[in-house]
N, C-alpha and C positions, 0 to 999 in steps of 0.2 A: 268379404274383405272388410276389416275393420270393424268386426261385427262385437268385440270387446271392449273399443273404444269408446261405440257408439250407441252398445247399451243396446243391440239387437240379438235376435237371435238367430243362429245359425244352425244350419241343418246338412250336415256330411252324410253321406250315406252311401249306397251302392246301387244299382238296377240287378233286381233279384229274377228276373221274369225272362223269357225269351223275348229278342225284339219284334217288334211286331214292324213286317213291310206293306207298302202298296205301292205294285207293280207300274200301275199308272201314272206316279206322282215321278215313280223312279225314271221312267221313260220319258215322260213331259221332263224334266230337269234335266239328262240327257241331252234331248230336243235341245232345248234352251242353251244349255252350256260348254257341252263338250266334251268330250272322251278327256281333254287336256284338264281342264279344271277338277272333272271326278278324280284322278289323279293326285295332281297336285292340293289340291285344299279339303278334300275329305280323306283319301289312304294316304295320305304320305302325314299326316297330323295326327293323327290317331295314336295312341301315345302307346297302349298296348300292342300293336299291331294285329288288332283283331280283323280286322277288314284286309280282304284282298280283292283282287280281279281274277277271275279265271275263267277261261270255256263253260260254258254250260255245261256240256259234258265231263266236265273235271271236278263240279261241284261235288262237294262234301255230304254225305244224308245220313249222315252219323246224328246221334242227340246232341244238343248245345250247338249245332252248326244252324245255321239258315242262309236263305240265298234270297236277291233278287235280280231280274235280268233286266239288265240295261240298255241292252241293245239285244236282238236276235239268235248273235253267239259267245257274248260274253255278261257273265255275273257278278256280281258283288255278293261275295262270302263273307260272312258275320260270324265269328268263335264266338257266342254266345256266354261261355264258361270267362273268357278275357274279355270280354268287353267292359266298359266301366263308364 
């Protein structure tokens, strides 16, 4: 922001890569915060709707897709190809 004003420079880009998860960090934040908050402040913001919730069993294992589980029966799916 303001990066022309103030004689900075800025750097636009994209994430070219698959995401990379750890399953631990995802289940401690979980722990922590809530099936409500995953929800509401990480998928519902997400501006492409790359992220969803679904059954483990429902996960996606296509290329460009990744998962991590959040709890025991449900995941957080990542479109890979939309993500930004």
């Amino acid at each position: 922001v303001n990066a022309i004003q103030r004689s900075d420079m800025a750097v636009i880009g994209t994430w070219r890569d698959n995401i990379r998860v750890n399953e631990a960090l995802a289940k401690d934040y979980m722990a922590h915060h809530g099936m409500e908050k995953l929800v509401n402040d990480v998928i519902s913001r997400c501006p492409t709707k790359a992220l969803s919730l679904k059954n483990t069993s429902d996960v996606s294992k296509a290329d460009g897709f990744c998962s991590v589980a959040v709890t025991d029966t449900q995941s957080l799916e990542i479109d890979n190809h939309n993500c930004v």
